[in-house]
TIKE-636247 format. One record per residue (C-alpha): residue number from 1; residue in one letter; x, y, z. Coordinates in steps of 0.25 Angstrom, whole numbers. Layout:
resi:NUM; resn:a; c1:X; c2:Y; c3:Z
...
end
This chain:
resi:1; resn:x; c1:108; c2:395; c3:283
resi:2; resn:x; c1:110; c2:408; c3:290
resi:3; resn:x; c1:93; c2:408; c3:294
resi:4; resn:x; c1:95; c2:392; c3:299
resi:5; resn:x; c1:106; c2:397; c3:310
resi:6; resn:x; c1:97; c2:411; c3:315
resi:7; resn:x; c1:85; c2:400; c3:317
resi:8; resn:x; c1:96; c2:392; c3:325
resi:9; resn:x; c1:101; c2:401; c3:333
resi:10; resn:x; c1:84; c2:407; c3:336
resi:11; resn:x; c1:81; c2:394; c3:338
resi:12; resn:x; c1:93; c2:392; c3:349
resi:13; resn:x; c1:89; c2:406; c3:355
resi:14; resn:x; c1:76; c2:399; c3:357
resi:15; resn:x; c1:81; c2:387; c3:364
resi:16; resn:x; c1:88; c2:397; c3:373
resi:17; resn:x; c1:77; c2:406; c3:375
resi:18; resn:x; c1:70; c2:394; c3:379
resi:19; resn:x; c1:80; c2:388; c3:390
resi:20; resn:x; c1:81; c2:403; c3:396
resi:21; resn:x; c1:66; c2:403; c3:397
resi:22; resn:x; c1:66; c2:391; c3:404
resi:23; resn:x; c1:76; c2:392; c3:414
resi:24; resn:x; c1:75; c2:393; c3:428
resi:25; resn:x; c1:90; c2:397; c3:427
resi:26; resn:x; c1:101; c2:399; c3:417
resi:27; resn:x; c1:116; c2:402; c3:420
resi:28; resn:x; c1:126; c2:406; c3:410
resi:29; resn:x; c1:140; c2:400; c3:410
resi:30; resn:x; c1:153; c2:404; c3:404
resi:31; resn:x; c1:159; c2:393; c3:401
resi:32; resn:x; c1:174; c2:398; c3:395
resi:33; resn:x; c1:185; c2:388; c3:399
resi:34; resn:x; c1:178; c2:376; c3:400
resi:35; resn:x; c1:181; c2:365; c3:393
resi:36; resn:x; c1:173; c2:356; c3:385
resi:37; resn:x; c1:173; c2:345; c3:395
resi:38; resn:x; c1:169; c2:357; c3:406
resi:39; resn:x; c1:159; c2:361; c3:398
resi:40; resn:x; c1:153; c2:346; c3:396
resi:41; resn:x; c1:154; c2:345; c3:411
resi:42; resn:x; c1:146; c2:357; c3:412
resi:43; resn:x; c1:135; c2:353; c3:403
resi:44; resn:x; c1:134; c2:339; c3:410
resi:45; resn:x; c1:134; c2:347; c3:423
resi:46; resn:x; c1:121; c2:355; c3:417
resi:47; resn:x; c1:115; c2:342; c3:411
resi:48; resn:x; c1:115; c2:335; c3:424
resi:49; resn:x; c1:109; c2:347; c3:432
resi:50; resn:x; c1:98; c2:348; c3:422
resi:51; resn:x; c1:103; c2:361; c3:417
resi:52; resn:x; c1:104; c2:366; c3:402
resi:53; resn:x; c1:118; c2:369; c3:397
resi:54; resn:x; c1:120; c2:377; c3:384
resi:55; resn:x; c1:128; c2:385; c3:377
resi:56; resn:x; c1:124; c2:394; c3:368
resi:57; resn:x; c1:129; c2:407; c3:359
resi:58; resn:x; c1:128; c2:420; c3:367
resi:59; resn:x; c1:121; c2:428; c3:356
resi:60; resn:x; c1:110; c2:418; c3:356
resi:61; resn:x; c1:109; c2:418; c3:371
resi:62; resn:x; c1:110; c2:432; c3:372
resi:63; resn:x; c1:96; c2:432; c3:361
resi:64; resn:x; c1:89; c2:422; c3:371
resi:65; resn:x; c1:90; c2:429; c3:383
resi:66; resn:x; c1:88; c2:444; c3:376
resi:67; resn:x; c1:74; c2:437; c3:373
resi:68; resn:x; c1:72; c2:430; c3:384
resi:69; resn:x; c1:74; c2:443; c3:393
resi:70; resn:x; c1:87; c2:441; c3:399
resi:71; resn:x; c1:92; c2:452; c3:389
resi:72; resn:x; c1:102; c2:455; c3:400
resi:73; resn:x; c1:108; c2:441; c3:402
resi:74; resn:x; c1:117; c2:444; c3:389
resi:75; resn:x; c1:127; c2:450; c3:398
resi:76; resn:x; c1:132; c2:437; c3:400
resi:77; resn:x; c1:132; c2:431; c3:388
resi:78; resn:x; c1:146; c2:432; c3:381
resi:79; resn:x; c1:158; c2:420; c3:381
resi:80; resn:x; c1:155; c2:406; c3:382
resi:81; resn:x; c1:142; c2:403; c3:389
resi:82; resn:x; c1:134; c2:393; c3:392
resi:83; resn:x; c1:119; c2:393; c3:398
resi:84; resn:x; c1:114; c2:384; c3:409
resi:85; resn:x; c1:99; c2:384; c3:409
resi:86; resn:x; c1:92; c2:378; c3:420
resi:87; resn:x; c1:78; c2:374; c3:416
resi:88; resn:x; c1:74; c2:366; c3:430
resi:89; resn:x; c1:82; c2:371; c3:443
resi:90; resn:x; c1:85; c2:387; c3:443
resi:91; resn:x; c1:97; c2:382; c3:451
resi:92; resn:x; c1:102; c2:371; c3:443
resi:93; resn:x; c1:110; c2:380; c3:431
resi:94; resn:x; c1:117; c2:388; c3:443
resi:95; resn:x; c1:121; c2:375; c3:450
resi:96; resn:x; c1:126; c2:368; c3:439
resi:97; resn:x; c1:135; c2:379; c3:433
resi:98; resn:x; c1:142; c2:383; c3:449
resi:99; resn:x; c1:144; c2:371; c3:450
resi:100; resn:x; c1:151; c2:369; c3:437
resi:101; resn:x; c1:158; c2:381; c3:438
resi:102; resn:x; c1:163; c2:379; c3:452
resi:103; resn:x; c1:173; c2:368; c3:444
resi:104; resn:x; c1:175; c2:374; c3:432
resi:105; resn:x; c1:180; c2:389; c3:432
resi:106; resn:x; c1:178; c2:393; c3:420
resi:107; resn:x; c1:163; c2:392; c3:420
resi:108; resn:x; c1:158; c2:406; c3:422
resi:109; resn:x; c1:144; c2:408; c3:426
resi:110; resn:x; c1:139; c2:421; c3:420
resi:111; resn:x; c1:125; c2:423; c3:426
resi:112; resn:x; c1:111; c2:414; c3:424
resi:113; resn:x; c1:96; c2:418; c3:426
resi:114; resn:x; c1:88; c2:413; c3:437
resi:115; resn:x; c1:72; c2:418; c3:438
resi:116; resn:x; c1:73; c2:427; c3:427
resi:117; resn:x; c1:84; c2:435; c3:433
resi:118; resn:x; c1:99; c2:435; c3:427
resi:119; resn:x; c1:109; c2:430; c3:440
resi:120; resn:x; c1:124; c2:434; c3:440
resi:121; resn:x; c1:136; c2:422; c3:442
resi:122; resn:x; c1:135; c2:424; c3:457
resi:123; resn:x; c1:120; c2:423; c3:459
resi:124; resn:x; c1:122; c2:407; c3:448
resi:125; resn:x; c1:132; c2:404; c3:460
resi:126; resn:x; c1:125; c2:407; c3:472
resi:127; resn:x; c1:111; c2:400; c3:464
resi:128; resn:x; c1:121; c2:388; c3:465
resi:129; resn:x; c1:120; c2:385; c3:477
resi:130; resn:x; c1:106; c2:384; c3:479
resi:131; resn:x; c1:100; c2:370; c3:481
resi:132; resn:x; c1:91; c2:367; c3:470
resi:133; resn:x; c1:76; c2:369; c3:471
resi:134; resn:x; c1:74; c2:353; c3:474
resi:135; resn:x; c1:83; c2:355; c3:484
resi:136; resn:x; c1:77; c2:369; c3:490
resi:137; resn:x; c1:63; c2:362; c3:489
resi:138; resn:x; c1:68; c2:350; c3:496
resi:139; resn:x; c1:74; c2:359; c3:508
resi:140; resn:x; c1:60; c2:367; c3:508
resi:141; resn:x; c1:53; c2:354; c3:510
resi:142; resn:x; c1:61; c2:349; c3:519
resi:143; resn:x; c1:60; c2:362; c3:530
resi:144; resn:x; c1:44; c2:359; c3:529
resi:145; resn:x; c1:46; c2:344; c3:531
resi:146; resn:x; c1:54; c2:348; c3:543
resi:147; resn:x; c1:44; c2:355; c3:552
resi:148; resn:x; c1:33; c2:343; c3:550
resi:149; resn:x; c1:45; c2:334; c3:552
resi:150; resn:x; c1:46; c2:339; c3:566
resi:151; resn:x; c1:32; c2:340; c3:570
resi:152; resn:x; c1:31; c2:326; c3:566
resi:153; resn:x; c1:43; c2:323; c3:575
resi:154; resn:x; c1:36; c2:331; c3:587
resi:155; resn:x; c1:23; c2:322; c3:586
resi:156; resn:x; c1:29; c2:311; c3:585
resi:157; resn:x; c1:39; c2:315; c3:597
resi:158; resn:x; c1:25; c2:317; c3:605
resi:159; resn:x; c1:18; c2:304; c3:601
resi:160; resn:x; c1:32; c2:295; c3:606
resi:161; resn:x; c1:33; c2:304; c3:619
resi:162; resn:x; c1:18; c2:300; c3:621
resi:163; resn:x; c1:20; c2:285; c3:617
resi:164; resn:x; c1:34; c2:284; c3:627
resi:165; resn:x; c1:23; c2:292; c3:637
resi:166; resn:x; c1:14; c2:281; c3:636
resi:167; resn:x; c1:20; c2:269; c3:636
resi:168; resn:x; c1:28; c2:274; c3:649
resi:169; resn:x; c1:15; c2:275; c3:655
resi:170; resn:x; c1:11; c2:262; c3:650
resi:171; resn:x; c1:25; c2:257; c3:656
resi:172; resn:x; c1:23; c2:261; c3:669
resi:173; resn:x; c1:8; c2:259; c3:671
resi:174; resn:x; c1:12; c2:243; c3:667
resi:175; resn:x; c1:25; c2:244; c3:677
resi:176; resn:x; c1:14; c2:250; c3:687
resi:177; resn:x; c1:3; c2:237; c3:685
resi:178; resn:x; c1:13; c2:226; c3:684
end
């Protein structure tokens, strides 16, 4: 029995392993004083943003990120957490836990890793509030697109003072004959 539950709790050191590896971002919540219902919500919230939401034991955590190099992540592992993991969008895990956290007090955000690097609460909240890489991309387009957009415009600018040139001309040469 005792063997069963170590090759358990491996195999879920594993799995977090796993999701730390592939993350673009993970943040860590403390999620003391919510409700069940509150937590739901915050689960649904993190479904619907394509984000990973789980809860797991901190010593386990703690041996997942030990081994996957974030030995100094512990800090923050102690009460209640839960770990959002962000497997598409670096910015998607920040988002969803401001904004959950901006109704609901009692939701602490502890720190997250983004790139590599371990980020305080402050630098989640500021990450927040970027638009999210679609978006960014989008903008980016959209200030080369501009440029050419214009051009365009001043061509065609020219070729319809050209044609109103012309058919003036055209005007007064048959006002001139008749």
């Amino acid at each position: 029995m005792k063997e069963e539950v170590l090759q358990k709790k491996k195999e879920i050191v594993e799995e977090i392993k796993g999701k730390i590896n592939n993350a673009k971002s993970i943040v860590i919540v403390n999620y003391r004083g919510l409700n069940v219902e509150e937590i739901t919500q915050l689960r649904k919230n993190c479904r619907d943003s394509k984000v990973d939401y789980k809860v797991y034991k901190n010593t386990l955590m703690k041996f997942a990120f030990k081994d996957t190099g974030y030995e100094e992540f512990n800090q923050y592992l102690n009460g209640p957490n839960g770990v959002v993991f962000s497997l598409e969008d670096p910015v998607q895990a920040a988002k969803v836990t401001q904004d959950f956290a901006k109704d609901h007090d009692n939701l602490e955000i502890k720190a997250g890793i983004l790139d590599g690097k371990i980020i305080g609460a402050d630098d989640i909240k500021a990450l927040a509030t970027l638009p999210s890489k679609e978006v960014l991309i989008s903008k980016v387009l959209g200030g080369f697109n501009a440029p050419i957009t214009g051009f365009v415009n001043v061509l065609q600018g020219n070729i319809r003072n050209l044609v109103y040139t012309l058919n003036a001309i055209k005007e007064e040469q048959e006002k001139q004959s008749a």
